[in-house]
LUMVEX-912327 format. One line per field, with one value per residue: residue number from 1; x, y, z of N, C-alpha, C in turn; residue in one letter. Coordinates in steps of 0.1 Angstrom, whole numbers. Layout:
<atoms>
i = c(NUM ...) $
n_X = c(X ...) $
n_Y = c(Y ...) $
n_Z = c(Z ...) $
ca_X = c(X ...) $
ca_Y = c(Y ...) $
ca_Z = c(Z ...) $
c_X = c(X ...) $
c_Y = c(Y ...) $
c_Z = c(Z ...) $
aa = c(A ...) $
</atoms>
This chain:
<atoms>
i = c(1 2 3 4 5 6 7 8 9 10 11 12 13 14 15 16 17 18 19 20 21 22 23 24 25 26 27 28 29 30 31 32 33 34 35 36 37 38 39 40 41 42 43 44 45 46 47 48 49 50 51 52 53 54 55 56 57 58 59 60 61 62 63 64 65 66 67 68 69 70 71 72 73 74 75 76 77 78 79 80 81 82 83 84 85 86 87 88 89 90 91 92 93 94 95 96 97 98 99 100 101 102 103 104 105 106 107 108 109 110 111 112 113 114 115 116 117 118 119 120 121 122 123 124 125 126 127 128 129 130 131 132 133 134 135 136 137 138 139 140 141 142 143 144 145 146 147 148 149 150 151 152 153 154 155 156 157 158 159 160 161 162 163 164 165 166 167 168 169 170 171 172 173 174 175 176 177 178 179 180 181 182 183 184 185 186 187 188 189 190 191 192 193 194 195 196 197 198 199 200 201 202 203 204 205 206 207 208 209 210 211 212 213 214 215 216 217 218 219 220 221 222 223 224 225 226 227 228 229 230 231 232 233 234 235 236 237 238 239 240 241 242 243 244 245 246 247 248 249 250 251 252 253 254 255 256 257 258 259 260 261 262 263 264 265 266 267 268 269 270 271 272 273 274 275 276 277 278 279 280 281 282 283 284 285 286 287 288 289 290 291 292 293 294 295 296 297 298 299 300 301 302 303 304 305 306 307 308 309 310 311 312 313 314 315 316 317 318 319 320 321 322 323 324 325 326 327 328 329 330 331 332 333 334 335 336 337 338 339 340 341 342 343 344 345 346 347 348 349 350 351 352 353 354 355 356 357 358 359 360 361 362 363 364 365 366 367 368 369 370 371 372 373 374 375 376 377 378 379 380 381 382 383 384 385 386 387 388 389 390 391 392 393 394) $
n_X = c(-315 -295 -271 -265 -244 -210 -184 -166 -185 -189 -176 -170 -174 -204 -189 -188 -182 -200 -224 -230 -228 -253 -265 -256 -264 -290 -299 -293 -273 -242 -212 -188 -180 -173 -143 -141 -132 -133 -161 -162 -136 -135 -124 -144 -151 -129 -123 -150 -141 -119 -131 -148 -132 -117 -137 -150 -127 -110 -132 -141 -122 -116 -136 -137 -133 -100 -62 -50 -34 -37 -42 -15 -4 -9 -1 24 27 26 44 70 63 61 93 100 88 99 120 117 126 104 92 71 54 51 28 1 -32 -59 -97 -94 -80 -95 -99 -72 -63 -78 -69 -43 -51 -66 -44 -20 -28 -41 -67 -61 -34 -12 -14 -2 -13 -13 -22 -45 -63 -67 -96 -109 -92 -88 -115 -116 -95 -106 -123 -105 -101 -77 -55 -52 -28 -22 1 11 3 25 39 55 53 48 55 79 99 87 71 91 98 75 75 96 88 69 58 46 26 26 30 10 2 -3 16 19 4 -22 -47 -68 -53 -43 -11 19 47 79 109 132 118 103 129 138 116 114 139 131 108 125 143 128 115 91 64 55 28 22 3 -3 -26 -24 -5 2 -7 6 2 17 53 76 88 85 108 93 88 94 116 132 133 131 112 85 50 33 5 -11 -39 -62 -87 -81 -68 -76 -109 -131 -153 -145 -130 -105 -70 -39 -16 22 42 66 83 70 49 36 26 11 -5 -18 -36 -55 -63 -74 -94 -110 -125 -111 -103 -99 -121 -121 -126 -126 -100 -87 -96 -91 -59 -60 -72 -48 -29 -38 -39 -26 -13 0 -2 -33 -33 -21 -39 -60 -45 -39 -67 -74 -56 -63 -88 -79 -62 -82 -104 -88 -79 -102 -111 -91 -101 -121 -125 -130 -104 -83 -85 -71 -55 -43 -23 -21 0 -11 -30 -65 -75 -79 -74 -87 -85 -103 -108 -99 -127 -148 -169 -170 -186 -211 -208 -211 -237 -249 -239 -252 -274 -277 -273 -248 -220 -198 -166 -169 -141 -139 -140 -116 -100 -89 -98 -121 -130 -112 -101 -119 -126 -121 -115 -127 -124 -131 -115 -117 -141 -158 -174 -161 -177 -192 -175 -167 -194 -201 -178 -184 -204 -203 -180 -200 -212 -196 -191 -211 -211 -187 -195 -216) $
n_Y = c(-251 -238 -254 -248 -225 -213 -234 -220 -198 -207 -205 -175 -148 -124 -92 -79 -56 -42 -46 -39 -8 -4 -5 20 39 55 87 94 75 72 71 49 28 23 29 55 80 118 136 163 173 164 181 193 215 220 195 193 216 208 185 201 213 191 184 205 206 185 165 141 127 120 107 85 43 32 29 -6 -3 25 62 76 100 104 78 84 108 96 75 95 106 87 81 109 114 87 84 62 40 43 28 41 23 2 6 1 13 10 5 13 -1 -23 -36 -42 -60 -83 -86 -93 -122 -132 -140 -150 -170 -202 -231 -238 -228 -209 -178 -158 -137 -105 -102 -89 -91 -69 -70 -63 -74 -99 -111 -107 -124 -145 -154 -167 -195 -202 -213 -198 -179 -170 -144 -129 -95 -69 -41 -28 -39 -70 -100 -108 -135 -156 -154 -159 -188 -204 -201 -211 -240 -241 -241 -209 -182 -156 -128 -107 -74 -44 -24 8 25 5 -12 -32 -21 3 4 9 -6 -8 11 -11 -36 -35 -40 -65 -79 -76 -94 -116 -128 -126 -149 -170 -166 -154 -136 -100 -85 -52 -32 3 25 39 55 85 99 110 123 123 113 98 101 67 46 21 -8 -20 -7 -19 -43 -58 -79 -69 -65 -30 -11 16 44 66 70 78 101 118 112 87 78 83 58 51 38 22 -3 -12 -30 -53 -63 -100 -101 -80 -81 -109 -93 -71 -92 -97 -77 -68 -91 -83 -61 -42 -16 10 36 56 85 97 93 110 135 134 133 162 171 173 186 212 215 220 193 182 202 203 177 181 194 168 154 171 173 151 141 159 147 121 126 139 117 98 108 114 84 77 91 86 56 25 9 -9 -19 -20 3 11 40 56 67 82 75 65 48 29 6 -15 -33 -52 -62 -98 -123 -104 -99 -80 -81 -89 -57 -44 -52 -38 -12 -2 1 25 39 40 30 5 -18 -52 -69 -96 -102 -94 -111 -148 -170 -188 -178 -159 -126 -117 -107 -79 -47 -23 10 40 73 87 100 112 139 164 169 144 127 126 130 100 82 87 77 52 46 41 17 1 3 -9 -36 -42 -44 -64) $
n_Z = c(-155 -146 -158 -180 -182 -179 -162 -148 -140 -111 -97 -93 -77 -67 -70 -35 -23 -45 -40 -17 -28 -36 -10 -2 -20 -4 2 32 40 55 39 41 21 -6 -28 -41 -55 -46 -54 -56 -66 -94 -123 -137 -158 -167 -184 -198 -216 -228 -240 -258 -278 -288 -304 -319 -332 -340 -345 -365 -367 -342 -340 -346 -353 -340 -331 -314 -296 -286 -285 -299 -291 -263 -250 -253 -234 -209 -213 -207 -181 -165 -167 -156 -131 -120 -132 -151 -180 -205 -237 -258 -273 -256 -240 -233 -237 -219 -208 -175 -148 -142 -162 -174 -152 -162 -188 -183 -171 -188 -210 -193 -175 -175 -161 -128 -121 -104 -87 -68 -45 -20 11 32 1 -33 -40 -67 -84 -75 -78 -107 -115 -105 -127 -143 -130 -115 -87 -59 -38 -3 8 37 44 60 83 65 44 19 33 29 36 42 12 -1 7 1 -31 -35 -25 -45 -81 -97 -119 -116 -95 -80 -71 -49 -43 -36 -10 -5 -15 4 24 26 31 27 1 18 6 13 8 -16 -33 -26 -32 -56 -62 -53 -73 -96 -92 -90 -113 -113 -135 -118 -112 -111 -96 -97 -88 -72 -67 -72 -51 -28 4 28 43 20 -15 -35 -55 -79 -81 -106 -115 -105 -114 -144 -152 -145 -148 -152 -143 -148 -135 -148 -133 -104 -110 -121 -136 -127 -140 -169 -173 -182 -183 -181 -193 -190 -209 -217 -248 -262 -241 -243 -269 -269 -247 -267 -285 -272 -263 -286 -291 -273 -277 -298 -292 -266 -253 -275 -284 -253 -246 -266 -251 -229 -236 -244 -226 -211 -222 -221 -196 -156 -146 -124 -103 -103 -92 -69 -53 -49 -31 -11 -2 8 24 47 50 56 80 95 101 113 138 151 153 169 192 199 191 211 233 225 194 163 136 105 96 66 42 19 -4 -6 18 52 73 93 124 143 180 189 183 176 156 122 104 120 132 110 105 128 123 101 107 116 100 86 71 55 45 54 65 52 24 9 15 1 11 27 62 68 75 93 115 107 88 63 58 43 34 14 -1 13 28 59 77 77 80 104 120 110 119 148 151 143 163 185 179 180 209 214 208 226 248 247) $
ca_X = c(-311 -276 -259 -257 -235 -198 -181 -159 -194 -201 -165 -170 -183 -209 -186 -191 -183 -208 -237 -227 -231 -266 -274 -254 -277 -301 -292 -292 -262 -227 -206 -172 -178 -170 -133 -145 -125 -141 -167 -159 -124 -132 -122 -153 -151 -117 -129 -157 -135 -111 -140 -153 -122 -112 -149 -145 -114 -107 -145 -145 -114 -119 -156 -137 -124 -84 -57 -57 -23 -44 -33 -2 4 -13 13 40 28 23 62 72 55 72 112 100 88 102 130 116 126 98 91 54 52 54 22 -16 -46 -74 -107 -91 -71 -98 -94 -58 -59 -87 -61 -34 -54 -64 -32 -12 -34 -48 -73 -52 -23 -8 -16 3 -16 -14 -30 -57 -59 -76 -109 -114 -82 -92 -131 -111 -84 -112 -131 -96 -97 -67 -51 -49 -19 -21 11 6 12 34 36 61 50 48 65 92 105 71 70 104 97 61 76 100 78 59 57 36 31 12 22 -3 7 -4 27 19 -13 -25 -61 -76 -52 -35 0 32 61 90 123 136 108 103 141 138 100 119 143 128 103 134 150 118 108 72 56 51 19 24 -7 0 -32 -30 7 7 -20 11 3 28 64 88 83 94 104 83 92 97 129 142 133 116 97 73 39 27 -9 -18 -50 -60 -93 -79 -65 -88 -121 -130 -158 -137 -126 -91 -58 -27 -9 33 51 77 80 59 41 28 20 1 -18 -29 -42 -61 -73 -82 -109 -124 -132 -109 -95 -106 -126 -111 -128 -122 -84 -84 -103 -83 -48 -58 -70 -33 -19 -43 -40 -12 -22 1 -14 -47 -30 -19 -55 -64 -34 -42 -80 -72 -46 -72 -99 -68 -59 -98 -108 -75 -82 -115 -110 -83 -109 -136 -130 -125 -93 -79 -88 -59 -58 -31 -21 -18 6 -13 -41 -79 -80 -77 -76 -89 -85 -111 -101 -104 -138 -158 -168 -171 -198 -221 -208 -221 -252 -255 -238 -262 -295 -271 -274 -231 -214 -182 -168 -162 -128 -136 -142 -106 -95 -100 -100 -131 -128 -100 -102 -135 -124 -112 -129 -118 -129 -125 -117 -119 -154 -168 -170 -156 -192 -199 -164 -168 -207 -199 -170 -191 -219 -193 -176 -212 -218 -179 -191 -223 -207 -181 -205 -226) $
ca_Y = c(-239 -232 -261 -245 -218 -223 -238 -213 -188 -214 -198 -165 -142 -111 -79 -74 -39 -36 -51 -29 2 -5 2 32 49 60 94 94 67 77 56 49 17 28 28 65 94 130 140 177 178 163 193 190 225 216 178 200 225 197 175 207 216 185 176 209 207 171 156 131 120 114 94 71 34 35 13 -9 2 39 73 76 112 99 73 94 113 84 75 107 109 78 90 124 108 77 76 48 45 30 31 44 9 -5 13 0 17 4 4 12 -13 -38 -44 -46 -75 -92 -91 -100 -133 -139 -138 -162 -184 -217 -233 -240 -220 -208 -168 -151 -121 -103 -110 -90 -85 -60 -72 -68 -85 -113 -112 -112 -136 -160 -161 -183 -206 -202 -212 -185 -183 -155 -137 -119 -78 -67 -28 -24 -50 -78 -110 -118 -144 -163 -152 -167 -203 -205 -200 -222 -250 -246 -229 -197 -175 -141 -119 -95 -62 -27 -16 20 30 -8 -13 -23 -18 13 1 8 -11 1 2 -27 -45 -32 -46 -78 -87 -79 -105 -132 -131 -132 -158 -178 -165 -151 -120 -92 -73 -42 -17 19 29 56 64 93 102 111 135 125 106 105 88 55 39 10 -25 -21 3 -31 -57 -57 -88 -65 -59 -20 -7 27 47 78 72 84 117 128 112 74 76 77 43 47 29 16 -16 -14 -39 -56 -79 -110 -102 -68 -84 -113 -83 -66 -95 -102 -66 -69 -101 -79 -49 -39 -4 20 46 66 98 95 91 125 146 127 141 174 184 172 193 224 219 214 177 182 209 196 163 189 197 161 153 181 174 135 143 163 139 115 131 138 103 90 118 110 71 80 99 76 42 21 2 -28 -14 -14 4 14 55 57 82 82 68 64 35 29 -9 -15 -45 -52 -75 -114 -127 -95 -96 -66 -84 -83 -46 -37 -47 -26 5 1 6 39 46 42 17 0 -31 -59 -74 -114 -101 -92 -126 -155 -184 -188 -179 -149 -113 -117 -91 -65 -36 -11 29 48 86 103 101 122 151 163 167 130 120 133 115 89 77 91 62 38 44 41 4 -8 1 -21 -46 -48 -46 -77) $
ca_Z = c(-163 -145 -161 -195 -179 -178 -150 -144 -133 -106 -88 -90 -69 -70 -59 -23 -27 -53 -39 -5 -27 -36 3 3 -27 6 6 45 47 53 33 44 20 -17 -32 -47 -57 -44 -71 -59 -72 -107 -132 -146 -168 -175 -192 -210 -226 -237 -252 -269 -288 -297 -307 -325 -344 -349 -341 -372 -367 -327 -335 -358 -347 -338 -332 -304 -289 -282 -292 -295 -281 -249 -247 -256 -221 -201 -209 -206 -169 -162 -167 -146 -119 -114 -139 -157 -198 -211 -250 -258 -280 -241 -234 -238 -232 -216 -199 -165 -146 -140 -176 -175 -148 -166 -196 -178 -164 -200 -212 -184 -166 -171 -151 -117 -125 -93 -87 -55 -37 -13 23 25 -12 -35 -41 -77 -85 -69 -89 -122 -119 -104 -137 -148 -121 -103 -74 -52 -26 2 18 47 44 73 83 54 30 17 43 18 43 36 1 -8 6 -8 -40 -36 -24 -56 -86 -99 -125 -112 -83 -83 -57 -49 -31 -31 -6 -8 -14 14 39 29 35 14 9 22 -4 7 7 -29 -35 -17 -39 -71 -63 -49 -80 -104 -87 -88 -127 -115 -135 -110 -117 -99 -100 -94 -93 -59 -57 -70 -42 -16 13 34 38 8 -28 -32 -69 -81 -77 -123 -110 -96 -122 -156 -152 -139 -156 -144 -140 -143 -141 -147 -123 -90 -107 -131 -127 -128 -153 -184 -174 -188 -175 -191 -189 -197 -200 -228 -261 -265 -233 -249 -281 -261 -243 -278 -291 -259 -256 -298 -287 -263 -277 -304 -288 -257 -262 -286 -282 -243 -251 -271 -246 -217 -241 -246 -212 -203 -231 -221 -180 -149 -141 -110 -95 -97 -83 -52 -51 -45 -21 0 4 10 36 57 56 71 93 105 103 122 152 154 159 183 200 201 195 220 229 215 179 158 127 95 94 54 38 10 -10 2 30 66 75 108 132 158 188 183 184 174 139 115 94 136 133 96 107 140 119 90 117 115 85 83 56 56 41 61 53 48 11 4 13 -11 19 39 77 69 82 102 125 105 78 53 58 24 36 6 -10 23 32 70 89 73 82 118 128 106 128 163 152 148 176 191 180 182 223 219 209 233 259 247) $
c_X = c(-296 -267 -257 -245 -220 -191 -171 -168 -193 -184 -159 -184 -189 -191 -191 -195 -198 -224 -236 -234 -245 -273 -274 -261 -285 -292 -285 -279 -253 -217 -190 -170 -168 -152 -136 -139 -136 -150 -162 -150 -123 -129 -131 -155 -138 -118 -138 -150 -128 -121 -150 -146 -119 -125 -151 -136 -113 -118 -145 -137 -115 -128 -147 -128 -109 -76 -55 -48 -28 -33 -23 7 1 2 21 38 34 42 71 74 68 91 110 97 93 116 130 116 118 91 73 49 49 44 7 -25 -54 -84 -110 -85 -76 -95 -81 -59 -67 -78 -50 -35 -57 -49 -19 -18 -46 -53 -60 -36 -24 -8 -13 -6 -17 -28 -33 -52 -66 -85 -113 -106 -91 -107 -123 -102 -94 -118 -117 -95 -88 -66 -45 -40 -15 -3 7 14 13 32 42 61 47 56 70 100 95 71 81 102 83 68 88 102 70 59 45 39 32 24 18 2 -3 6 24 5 -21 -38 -60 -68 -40 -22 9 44 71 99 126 130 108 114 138 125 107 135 142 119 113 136 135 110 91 73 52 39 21 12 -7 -9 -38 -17 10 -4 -10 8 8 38 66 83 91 94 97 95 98 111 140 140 121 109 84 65 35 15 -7 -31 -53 -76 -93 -69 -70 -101 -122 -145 -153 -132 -115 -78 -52 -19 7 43 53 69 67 47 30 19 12 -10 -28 -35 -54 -71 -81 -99 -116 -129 -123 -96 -104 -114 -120 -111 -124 -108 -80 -87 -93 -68 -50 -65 -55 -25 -23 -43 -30 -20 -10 0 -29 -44 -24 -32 -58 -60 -39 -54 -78 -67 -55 -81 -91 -69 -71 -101 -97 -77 -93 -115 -100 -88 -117 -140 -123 -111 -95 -81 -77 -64 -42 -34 -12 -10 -1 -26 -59 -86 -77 -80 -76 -96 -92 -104 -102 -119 -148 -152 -173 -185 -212 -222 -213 -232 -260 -253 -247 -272 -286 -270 -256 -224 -204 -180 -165 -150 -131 -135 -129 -98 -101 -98 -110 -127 -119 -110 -118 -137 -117 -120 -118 -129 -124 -127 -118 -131 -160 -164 -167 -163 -197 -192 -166 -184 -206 -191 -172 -200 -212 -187 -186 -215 -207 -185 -202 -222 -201 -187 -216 -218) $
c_Y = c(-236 -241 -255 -229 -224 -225 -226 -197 -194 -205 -186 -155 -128 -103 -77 -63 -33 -39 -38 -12 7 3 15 46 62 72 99 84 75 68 60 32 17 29 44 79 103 138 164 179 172 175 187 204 224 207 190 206 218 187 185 211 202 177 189 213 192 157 144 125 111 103 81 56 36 23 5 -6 15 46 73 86 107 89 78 102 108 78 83 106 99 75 104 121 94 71 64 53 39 40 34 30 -1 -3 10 3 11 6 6 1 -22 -44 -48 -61 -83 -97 -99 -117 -142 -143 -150 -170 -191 -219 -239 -232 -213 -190 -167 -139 -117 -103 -100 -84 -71 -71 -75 -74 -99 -118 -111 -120 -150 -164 -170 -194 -214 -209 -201 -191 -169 -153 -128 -107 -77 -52 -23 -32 -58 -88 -116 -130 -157 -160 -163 -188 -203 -206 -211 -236 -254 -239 -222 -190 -160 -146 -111 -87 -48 -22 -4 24 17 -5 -30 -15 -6 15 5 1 -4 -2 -4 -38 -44 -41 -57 -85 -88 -91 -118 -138 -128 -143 -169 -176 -165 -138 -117 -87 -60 -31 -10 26 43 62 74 103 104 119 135 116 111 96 78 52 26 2 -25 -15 -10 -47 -53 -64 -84 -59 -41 -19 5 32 64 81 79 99 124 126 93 68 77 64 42 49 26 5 -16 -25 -45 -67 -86 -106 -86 -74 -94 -107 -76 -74 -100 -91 -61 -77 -91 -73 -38 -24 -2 27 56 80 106 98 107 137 142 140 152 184 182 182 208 229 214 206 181 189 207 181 167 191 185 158 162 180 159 134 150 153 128 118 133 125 98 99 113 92 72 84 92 63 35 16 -12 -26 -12 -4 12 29 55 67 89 74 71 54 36 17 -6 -27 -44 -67 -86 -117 -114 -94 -87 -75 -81 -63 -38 -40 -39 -10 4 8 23 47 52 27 17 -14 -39 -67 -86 -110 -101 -103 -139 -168 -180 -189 -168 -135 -111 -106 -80 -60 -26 1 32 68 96 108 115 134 157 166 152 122 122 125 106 78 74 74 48 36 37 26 -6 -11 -10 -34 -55 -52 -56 -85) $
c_Z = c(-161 -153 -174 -192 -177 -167 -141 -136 -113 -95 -86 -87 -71 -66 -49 -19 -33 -48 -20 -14 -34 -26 1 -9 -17 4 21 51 42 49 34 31 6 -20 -38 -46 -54 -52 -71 -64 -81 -118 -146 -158 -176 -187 -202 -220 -231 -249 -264 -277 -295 -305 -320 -336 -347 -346 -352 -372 -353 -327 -341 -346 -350 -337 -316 -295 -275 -289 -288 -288 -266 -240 -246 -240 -211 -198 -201 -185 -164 -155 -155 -139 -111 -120 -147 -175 -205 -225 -252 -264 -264 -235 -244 -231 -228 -209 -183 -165 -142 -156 -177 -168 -154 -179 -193 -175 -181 -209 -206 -180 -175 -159 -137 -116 -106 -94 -70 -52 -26 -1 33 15 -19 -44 -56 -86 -83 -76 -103 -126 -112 -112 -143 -139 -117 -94 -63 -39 -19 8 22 45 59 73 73 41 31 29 33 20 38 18 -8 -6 1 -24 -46 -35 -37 -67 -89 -112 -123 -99 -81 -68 -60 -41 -28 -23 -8 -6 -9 23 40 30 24 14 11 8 -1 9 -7 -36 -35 -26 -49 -72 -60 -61 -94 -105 -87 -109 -128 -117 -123 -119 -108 -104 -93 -92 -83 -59 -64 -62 -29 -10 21 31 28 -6 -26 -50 -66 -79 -95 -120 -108 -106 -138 -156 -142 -150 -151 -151 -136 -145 -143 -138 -112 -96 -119 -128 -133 -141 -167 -188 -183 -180 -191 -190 -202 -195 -218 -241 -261 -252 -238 -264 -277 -259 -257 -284 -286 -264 -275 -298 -280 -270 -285 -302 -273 -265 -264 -282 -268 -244 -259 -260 -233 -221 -240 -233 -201 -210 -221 -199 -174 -142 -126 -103 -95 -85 -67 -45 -43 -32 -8 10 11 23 48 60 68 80 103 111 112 136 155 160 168 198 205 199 206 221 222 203 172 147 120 99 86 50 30 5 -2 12 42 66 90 113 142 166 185 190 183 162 129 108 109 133 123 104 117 130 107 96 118 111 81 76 59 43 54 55 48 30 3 9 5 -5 26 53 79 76 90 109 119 90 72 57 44 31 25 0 0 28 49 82 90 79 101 127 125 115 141 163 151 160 188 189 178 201 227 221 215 246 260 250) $
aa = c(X X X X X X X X X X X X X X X X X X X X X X X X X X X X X X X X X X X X X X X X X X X X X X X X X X X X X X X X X X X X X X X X X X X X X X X X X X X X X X X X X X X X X X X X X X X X X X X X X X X X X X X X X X X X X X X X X X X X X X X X X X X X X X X X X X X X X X X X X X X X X X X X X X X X X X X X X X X X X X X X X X X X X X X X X X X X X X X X X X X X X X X X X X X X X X X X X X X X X X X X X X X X X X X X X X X X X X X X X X X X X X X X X X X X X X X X X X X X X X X X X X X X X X X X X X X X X X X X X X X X X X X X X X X X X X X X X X X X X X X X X X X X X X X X X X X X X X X X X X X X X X X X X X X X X X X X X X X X X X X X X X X X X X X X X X X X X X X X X X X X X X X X X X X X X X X X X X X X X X X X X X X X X X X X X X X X X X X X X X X X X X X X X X X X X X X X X X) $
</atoms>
């Protein structure tokens, strides 16, 4: 029966993640495993009152199919936002809606790659990157992240060894490992993938999730041959499932005819109710809201493993975003330690998943601090701590 499927199933993999958050259903587990924005700080009366006025005043026009671009005041925000925070001039025509930003990279992959096509990512990557550029069947090529980035020293001869067309990033708050690049690492990426003629993808999809340090401009600040990824997931709420992908000429007109095959538009009505609780509310004071709650869980979760895990543990201290990457010594493997902290009723990921070579991050795991709350965050950590000692002890 499998052979009438297409070849390209037989090299892609469940979500790891997703089959993880099956377990964490139980209500008795503590899930540090989840990528999951805080459900208490969705402005869930806010979203209502927006989807009742404009369901109210311009309901027949909201239900109706649209164009595939999206609305265009939305856009017009989204630019807008852009130049105010980052200084960037980008035309609302430069700006496509979509499905969130797994859709964007899934367009992106349709769009550029051919089977073996040479795709750059970072080392460890983000996870559902790596599950939607392997339905093209890629060649995936890791570069190792450093404490400030990307290793551009490695990046540069790799690229010059071979060509590519993809390098796929999260510079701000890196999913998994929390990391940011520094500016001149930012600098230094946007010239070496000039100087080589590889699309950047750069997805944005936590930085504006800072609670400490300073902002940094994007890597698009320093080169246009960068694609960006935004979402509006991590600061409104992630069930709307809408993102945007900006980026120029033929490569935008490419993307709409991509994102026409799929599925025509976003959802439309989504896209109105999205606009007008931006028109009717201050999106960056709710985004202090989040910042603020995020930054505490941090800072708990980071005290707490200071406190209680053993030595030899490394681990990242994020400015920003919802990760913690954490290194266990050599030869003790996080996949051994999921299964002691499950009997715990405590979740994680183990990292091998965010690498796309067999035998990678063995010893090392992602925490997600923002989903929990700071009694969950606080035994959660205790019972790890509790079977990191078992382990070291066998």
């Amino acid at each position: 029966m499998s052979t009438i499927f297409a070849d390209r199933m037989e090299n892609t993999r469940k979500s790891f993640i997703r089959e993880i958050l099956k377990v964490t259903q139980q209500p008795e587990v503590i899930s540090f495993a989840g990528g999951l924005p805080n459900p208490g700080l969705f402005p869930v009366d806010e979203v209502a009152a927006a989807a009742a006025k404009v369901l109210s005043e311009e309901g027949r026009n909201a239900l109706q199919y649209s164009t595939t671009e999206g609305y265009l005041p939305l856009r017009e925000f989204i630019a807008q936002r852009y130049l105010l925070k980052s200084g960037l001039k980008i035309d609302p025509d430069e700006i496509l809606i979509t499905n969130g930003s797994q859709q964007s990279i899934d367009l992106i992959g349709k769009v550029f790659l051919n089977k073996g096509d040479r795709v750059v990512i970072e080392s460890p990557g983000y996870l559902g990157a790596i599950q939607a550029f392997s339905i093209f069947e890629p060649e995936f090529v890791e570069v190792p992240l450093l404490e400030d980035g990307i290793d551009t020293d490695q990046l540069d001869r790799i690229l010059a060894g071979s060509s590519g067309k993809l390098f796929y990033t999260v510079p701000t708050f890196q999913n998994p490992s929390g990391i940011t690049y520094s500016r001149q690492k930012r600098e230094e990426t946007a010239k070496i993938l000039q100087r080589h003629n590889i699309v950047c993808v750069e997805d944005n999809a936590y930085w504006e999730l800072r609670f400490a340090g300073e902002d940094l401009p994007t890597i698009r600040n320093f080169s246009d041959n960068t694609i960006l990824l935004g979402s509006f997931s991590k600061i409104i709420a992630p069930g709307i499932r809408m993102g945007w992908i900006c980026a120029q000429g033929e490569t935008m007109e490419k993307l709409l005819i991509a994102k026409q095959a799929a599925d025509l538009h976003s959802n439309y009505l989504s896209q109105r109710i999205i606009y007008q609780y931006l028109l009717d509310n201050d999106i960056d004071e709710h985004i202090l809201k989040i910042k603020d709650a995020y930054g505490k869980r941090r800072d708990l979760m980071i005290g707490l493993m200071e406190e209680h895990f053993p030595e030899g543990i490394g681990y990242t201290k994020p400015e920003g975003g919802m990760f913690v990457w954490v290194t266990l010594p050599e030869g003790i493997s996080s996949m051994d330690l999921f299964e002691l902290a499950i009997k715990e009723n405590v979740a994680f990921v183990p990292g091998s998943p965010f690498y796309t070579r067999d035998g990678m991050g063995i010893n090392t795991l992602r925490l997600n601090f923002s989903n929990s709350d700071f009694d969950k965050i606080e035994e959660g950590i205790k019972r790890l701590a509790g079977c990191l000692r078992e382990l070291n002890s066998d």
